[in-house]
GUDO-799397 format. One record per residue: residue in three letters; x, y, z of N, C-alpha, C in turn. Coordinates in steps of 0.05 Angstrom, whole numbers, plus 5000, padded with zeros to 4 digits. Layout:
% residues N
ALAXYZXYZXYZ;...
This chain:
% residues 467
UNK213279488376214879588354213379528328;UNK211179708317210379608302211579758274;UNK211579608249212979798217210679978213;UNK207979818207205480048199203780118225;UNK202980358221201080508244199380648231;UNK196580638233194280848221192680918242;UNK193181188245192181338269189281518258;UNK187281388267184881518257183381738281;UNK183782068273182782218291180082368281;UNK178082518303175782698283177583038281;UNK175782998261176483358258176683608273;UNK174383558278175083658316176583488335;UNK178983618340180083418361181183588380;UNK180883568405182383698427185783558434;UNK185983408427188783238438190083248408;UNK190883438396193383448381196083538390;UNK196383688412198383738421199583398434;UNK198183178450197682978449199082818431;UNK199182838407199082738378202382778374;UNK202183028371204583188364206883088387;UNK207283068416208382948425209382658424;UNK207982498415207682258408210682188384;UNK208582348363210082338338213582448345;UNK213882598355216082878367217282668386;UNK216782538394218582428414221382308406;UNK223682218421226382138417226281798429;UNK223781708439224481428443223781258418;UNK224381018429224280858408221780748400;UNK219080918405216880768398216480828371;UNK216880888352217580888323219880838314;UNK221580778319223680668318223880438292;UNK221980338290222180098270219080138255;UNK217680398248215580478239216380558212;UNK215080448186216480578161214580678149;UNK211780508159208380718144207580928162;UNK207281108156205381178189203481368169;UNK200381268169198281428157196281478183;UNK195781818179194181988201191982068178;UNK189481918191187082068176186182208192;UNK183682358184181482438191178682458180;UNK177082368193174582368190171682548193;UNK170282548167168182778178166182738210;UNK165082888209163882918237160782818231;UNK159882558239160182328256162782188234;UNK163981968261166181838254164481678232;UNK166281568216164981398205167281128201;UNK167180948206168780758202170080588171;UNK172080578175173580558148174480158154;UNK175180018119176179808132179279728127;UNK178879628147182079528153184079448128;UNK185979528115187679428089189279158097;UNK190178988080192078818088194278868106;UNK195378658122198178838133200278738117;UNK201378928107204178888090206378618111;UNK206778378097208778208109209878178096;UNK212478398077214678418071216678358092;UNK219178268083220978258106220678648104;UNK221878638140223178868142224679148133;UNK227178928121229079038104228179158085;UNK225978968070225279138045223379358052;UNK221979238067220579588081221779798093;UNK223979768093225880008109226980048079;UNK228479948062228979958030227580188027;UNK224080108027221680278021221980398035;UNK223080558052220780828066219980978055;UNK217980978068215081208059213681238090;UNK211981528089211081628106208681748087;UNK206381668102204181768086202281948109;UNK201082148093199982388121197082398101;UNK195182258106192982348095190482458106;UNK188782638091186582848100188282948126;UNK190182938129190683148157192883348151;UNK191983498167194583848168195383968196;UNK193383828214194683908244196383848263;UNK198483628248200583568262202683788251;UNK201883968265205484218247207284158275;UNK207283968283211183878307211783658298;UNK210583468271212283298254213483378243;UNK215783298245217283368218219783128212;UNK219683038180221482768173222382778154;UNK224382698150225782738123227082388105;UNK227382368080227582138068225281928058;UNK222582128064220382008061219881978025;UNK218881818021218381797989214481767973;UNK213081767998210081847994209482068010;UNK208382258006207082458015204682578002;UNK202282468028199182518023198482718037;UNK197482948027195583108040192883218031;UNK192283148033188583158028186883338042;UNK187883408059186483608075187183908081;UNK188583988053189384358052187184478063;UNK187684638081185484888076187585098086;UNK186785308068188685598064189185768100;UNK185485698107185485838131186385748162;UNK187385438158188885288178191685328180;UNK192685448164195085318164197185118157;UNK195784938140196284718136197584738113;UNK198384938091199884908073202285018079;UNK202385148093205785108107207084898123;UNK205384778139205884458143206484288115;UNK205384398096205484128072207784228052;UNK208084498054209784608037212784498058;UNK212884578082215784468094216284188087;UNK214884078085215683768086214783678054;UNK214383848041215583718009219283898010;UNK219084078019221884258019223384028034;UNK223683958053226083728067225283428055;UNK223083468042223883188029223483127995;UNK224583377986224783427961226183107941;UNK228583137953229982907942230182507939;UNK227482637957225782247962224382297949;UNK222782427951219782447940218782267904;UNK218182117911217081897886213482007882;UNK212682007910209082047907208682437922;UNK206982447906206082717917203282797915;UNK201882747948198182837925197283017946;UNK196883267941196383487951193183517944;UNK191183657968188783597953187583867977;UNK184784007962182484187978180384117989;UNK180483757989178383527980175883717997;UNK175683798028172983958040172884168022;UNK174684358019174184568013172584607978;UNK173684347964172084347935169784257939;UNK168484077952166483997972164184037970;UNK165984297990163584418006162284677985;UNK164284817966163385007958161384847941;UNK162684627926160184507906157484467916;UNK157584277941154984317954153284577963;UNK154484797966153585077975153485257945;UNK153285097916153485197897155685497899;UNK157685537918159085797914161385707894;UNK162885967889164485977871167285837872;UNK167785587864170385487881172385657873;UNK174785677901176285847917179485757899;UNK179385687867181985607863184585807871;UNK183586077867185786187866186586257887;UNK185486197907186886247940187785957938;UNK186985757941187485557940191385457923;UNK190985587904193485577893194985827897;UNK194386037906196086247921197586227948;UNK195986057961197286027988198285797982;UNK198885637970200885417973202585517964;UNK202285737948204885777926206385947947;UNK204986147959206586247981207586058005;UNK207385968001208085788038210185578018;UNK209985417998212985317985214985577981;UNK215085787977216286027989217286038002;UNK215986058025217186238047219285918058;UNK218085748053218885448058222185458050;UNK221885568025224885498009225885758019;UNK225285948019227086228030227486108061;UNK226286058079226685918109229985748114;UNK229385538081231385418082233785428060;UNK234085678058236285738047236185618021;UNK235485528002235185367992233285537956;UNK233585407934234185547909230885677905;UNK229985897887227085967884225885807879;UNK226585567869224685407863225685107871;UNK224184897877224984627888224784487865;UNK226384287855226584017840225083887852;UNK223383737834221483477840221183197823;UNK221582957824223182827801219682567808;UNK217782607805215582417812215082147797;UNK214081887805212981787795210781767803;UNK209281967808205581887812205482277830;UNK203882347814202182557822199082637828;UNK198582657855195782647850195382977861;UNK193283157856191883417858188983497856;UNK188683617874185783697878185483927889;UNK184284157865183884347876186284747864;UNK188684557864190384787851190484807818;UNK192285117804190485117775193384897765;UNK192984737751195084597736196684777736;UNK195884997704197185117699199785247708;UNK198685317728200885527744202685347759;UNK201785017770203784817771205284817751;UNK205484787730206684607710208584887698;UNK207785167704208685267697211285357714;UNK210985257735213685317763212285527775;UNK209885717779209085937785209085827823;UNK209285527828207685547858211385387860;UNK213185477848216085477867216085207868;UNK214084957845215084697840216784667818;UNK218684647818218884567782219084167783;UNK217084167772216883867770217883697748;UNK218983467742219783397724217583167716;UNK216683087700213682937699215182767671;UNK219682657669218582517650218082267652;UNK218482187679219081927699216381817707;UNK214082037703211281997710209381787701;UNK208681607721206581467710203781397713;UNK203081597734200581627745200681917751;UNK197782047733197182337752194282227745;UNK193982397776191082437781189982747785;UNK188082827768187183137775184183177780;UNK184383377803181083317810180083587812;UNK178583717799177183937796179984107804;UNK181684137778183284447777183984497753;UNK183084867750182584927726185584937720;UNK184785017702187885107673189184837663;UNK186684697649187584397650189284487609;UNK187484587604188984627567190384827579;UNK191385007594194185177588195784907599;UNK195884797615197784567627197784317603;UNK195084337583195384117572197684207538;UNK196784507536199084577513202084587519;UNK202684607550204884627558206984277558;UNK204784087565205783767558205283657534;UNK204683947516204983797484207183907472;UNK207784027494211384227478211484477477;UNK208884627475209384847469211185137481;UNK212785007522213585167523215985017526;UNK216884807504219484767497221284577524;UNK219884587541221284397569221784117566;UNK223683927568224483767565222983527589;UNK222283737615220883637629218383577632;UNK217183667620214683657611213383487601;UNK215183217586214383087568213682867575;UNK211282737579208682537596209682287582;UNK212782237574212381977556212481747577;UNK212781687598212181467610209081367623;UNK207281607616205581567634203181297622;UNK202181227651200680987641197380957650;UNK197681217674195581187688194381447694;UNK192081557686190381817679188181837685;UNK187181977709185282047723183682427719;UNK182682417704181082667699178082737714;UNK178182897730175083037732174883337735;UNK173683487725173083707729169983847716;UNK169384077736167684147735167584397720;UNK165484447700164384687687166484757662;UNK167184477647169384647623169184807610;UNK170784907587170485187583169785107556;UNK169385187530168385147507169885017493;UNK172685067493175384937483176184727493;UNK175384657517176684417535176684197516;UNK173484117495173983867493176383797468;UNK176783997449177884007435180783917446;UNK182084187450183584087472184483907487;UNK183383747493183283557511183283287497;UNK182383247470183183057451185783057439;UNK186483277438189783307421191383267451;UNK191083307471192583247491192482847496;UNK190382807499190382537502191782347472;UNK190782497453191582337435195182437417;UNK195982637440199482637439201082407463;UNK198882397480201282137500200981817490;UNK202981707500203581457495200681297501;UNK200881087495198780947506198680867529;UNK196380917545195780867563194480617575;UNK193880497596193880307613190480327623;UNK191180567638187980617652187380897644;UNK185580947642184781197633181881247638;UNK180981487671178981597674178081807675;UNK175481917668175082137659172382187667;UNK171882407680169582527692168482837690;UNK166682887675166683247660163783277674;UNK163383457692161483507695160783837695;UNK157983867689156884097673158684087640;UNK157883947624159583907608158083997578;UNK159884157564157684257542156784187515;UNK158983907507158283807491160083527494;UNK157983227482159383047485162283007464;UNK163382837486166582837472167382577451;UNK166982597430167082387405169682277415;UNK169882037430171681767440173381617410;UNK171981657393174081457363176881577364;UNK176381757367180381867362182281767383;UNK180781777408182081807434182481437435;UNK180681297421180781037430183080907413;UNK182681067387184680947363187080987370;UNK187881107388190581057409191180897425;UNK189180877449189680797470187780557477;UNK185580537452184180297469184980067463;UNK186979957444188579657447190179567470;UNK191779837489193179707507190779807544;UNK188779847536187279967555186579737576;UNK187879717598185479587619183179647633;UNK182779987633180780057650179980297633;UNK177880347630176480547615174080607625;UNK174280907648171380967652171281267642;UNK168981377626168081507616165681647622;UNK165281817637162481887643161782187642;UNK160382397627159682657627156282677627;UNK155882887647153583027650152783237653;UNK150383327668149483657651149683707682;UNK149983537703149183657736148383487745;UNK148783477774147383227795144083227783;UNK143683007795140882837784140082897811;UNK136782967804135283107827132582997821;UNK131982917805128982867792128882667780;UNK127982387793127682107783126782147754;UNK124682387749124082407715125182417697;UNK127882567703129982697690132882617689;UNK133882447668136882487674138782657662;UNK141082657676142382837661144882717657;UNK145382487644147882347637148282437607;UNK149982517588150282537568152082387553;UNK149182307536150282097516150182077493;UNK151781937467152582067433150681977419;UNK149981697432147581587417145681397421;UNK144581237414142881077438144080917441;UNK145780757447147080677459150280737468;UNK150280977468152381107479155281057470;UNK156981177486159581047466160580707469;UNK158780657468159680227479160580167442;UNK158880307430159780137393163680197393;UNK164280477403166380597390168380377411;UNK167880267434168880177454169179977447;UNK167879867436167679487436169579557409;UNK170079687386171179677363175179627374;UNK174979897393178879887386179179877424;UNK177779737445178479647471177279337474;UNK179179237465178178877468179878707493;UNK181378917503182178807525181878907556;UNK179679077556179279167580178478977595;UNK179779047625177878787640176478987661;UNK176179237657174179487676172279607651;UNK170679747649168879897643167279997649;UNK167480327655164880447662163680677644;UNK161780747636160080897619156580957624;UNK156481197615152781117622151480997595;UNK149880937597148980867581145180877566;UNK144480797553142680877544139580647551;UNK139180647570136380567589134380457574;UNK133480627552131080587540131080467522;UNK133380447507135280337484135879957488;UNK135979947516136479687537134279597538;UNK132679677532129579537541127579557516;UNK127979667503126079817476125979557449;UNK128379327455127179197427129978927426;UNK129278727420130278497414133678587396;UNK133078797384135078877356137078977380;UNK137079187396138779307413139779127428;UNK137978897441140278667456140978547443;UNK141378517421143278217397145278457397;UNK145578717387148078917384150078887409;UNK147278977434149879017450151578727468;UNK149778547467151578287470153678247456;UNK153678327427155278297413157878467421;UNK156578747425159178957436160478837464;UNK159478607473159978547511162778327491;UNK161678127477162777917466165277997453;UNK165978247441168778317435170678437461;UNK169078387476171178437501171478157526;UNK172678017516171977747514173877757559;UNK175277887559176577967584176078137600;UNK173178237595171778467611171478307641;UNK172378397668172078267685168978467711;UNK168978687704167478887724166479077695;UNK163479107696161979367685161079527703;UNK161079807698160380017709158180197701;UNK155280137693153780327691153280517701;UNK154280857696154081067718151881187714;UNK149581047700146881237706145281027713;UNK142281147711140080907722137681077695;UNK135980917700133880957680132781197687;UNK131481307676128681527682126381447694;UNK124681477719122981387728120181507731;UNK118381487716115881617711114581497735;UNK112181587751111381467777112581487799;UNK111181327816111681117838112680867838;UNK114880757843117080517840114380327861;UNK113180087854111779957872112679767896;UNK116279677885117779577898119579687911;UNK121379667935123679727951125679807925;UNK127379967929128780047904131479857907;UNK132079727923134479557928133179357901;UNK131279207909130479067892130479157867;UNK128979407861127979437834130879417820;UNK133179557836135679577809136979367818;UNK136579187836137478937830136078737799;UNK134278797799132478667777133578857751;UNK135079087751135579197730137779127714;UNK139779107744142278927738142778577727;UNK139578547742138778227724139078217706;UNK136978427683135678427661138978487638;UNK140478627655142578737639143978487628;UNK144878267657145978077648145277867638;UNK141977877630141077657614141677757588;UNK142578087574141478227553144478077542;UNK146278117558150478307551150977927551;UNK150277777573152877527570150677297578;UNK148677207545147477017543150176797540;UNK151676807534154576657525155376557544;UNK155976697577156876667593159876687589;UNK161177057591164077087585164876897617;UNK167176807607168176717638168976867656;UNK169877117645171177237665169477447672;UNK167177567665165177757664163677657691;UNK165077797717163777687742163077957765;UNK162078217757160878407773160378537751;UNK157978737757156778967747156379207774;UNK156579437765156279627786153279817767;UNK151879957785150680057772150080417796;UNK149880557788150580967793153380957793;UNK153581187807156881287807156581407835;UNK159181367846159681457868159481767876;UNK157881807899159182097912161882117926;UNK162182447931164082457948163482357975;UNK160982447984160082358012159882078015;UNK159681917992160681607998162581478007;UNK164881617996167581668002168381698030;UNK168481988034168382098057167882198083;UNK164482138080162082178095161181968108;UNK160281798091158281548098156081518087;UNK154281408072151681418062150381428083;UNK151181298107148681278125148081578144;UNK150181778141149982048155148882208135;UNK148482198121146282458108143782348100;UNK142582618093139482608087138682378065;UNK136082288067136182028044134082118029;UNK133282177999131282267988130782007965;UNK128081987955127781787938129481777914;UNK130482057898132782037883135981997889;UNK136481997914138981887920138681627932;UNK136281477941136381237948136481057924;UNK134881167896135581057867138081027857;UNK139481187859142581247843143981257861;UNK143181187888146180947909147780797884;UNK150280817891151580677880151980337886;UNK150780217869151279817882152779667869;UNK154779487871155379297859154478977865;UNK154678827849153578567837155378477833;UNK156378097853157677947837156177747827;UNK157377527806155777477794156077087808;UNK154376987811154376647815153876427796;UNK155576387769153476267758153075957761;UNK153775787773153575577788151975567814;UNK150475757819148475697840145775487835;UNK145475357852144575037852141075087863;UNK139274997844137375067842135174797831;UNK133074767837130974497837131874417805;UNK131674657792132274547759135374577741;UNK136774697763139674637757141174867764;UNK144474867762145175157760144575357747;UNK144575557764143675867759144576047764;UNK144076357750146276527753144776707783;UNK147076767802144576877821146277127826;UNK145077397835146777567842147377607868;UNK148877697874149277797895150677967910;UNK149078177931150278547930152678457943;UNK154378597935157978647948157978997960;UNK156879177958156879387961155079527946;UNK154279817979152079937968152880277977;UNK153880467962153580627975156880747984;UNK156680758010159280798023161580638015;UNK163580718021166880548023166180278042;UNK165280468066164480198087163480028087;UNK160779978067159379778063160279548043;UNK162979658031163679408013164879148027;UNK165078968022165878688032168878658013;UNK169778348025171578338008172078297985;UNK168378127978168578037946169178187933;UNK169178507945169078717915171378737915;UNK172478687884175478727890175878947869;UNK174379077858174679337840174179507860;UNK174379527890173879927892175480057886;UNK177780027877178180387859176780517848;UNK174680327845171180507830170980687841;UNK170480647867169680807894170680997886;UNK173081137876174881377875174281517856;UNK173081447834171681497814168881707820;UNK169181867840166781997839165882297837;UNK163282327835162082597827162582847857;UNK162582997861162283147889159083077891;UNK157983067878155183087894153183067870;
């Protein structure tokens, strides 16, 4: 009789009918089950690690129910109601699977606290195959299948949704927020959205500044803000400053623009939100990095936005940004600045550098090494002081295939073995012939799987580029 169960299947699977019986059954082997998360994994398995086990009493986990369904859509003979998380990550239009996801936000309209609907393969894969991503099927067939969902069950054109945490990937905002996909959501209770590559982010972002007058609409609780999208449009950034800088202040706040067409001046956006900020990652570029010669991180100045950061975020204890390489290495004057910019963030506990240098040549050393030595050089430059609490650095940014894949299943080229993503904790009491010393040492490289326990920031991990 266990409360949590995480059932890990591959994508190809022959035994779902199997599955579906299981789940479908009338005995008591769930009976006292209040988590139940169903992944799936790309093809080779790749192994994930184990989470804490919740040892709440009981009661309060039955209090809680929640039922969580993630990356999967092939159980359509579940069906539960009173659930208050609902994950699906694994839409695709041509499975089927959004009428599975659409019935079971319809019967569990009235629990529902979490909701994160996602195309996660399908945005993917088109990005990797450079084709044209598929939003508007993507948000057509969900919008039809919550339809036919609510006509099935007698039940009003459109469903009430009362959330505190929204996550999405893949459908256009807009046409969410506008009720077009038969949600009408109320977002004023909201304190986490996450959005991952879906357009109509400024029609959805004029609509949560008031302009179509909805009472529901209004983002004043929110605390926690996850942005990425691909290929903005000319207006976005504008846009996209008057939207951030109409909500309350925020908590965490990330943001990821790729193909992006001009950098986004941070002073306005910070003069809001960077006093109560704990986490601030910031990163825009021109396209995946392909050419050790060449980067394509875009940045405002040589040393990037760290001046405007260190001015009005003195209490972050996350940070991620790219930053400026040559600027780091080029002169005595640039490391007295930016120690100084490390030193007003006196509670910084994890940095995130999401680029790596430019590399002219042949690297003579193992590249594990060489950006271990880079990440040295950083922390002799940022905390000659020794902040106390300044104890990891990360240095690239994550893929999706890190995530989801595995680093160790795909192809390995000298520019993706550079801009692996690694983190560094830091020792500075390691015991040495001439005394203590600061020593590093890797916590994660790469994949989800390869992190240990020291790392205790991977939400980084989630933070990533498709490719």
């Amino acid at each position: 009789m266990y409360e949590t169960i995480i059932i890990k299947v591959p994508q190809k699977w022959s035994q779902l009918p199997s599955l579906e019986g299981l789940l479908g059954s009338t005995g008591d082997g769930l009976k006292y089950t209040t988590e139940l998360c169903i992944e799936t994994q790309q093809d080779p398995l790749r192994h994930s690690q184990q989470g804490p086990v919740d040892i709440r009493p009981l009661a309060e986990l039955q209090e809680e129910r929640k039922l969580q369904l993630a990356s999967f859509c092939g159980v359509v003979g579940l069906e539960a109601e009173g659930i208050r998380s609902l994950s699906v990550e694994g839409l695709d239009p041509d499975r089927g699977c959004c009428e599975w996801a659409a019935s079971m936000i319809v019967k569990n309209a009235k629990t529902l606290d979490h909701l994160s609907l996602g195309f996660h393969s399908d945005i993917a894969y088109d990005f990797a195959l450079n084709n044209d991503p598929r939003h508007h099927e993507m948000t057509s067939s969900l919008a039809t299948a919550v339809k036919k969902a609510l006509f099935e069950s007698d039940q009003e054109p459109r469903i009430s949704l009362l959330l505190d945490s929204l996550y999405l990937c893949g459908p256009d905002l807009g046409s969410v927020v506008r009720g077009e996909m038969a949600l009408d959501i109320d977002f004023t209770n909201m304190t986490e959205l996450r959005l991952e590559s879906c357009p109509g982010l400024s029609q959805a972002f004029s609509l949560f500044m008031g302009q179509g007058g909805s009472t529901k609409l209004a983002l004043g609780a929110l605390d926690d803000l996850f942005v990425r999208l691909e290929d903005p449009d000319s207006n976005f950034s504008a846009n996209f400053e008057s939207f951030l800088t109409s909500l309350p202040r925020l908590s965490h706040l990330c943001v990821l623009i790729d193909n992006c067409l001009a950098v986004q001046n941070l002073e306005p956006i910070l003069q809001v939100h960077g006093g109560r900020l704990c986490t601030l990652l910031w990163d825009e570029r021109s396209g995946p990095r392909t050419n050790l010669e060449v980067s394509t991180s875009k940045l405002s100045t040589r040393v990037g936005n760290l001046r405007v950061v260190a001015k009005y975020c003195q209490n972050l204890k996350v940070l991620g940004l790219p930053l400026d390489w040559e600027a780091i290495s080029s002169s005595d004057r640039y490391h007295e600045n930016i120690g100084r910019y490390f030193r007003r963030m006196p509670d910084l506990e994890m940095l995130n550098i999401r680029n790596l240098p430019v590399l002219c040549g042949n690297c003579a050393i193992p590249m594990d090494y060489f950006v271990k030595g880079l990440a040295t050089m950083f922390l002799d430059v940022v905390n000659k002081k020794k902040m106390s609490s300044f104890d990891s650095i990360a240095l690239g940014a994550p893929l999706y295939r890190d995530q989801y894949i595995g680093t160790h299943h795909v192809a390995h080229t000298p520019v993706s073995d550079f801009i692996r993503f690694r983190v560094y904790n830091f020792d500075y009491q390691y015991p040495s012939p001439s005394g203590s010393s600061t020593v590093l040492r890797e916590v994660a490289k790469g994949a989800a799987v390869s992190a240990d326990e020291a790392f205790t920031h991977d939400h980084l991990l989630h933070c990533y580029w498709l490719g």
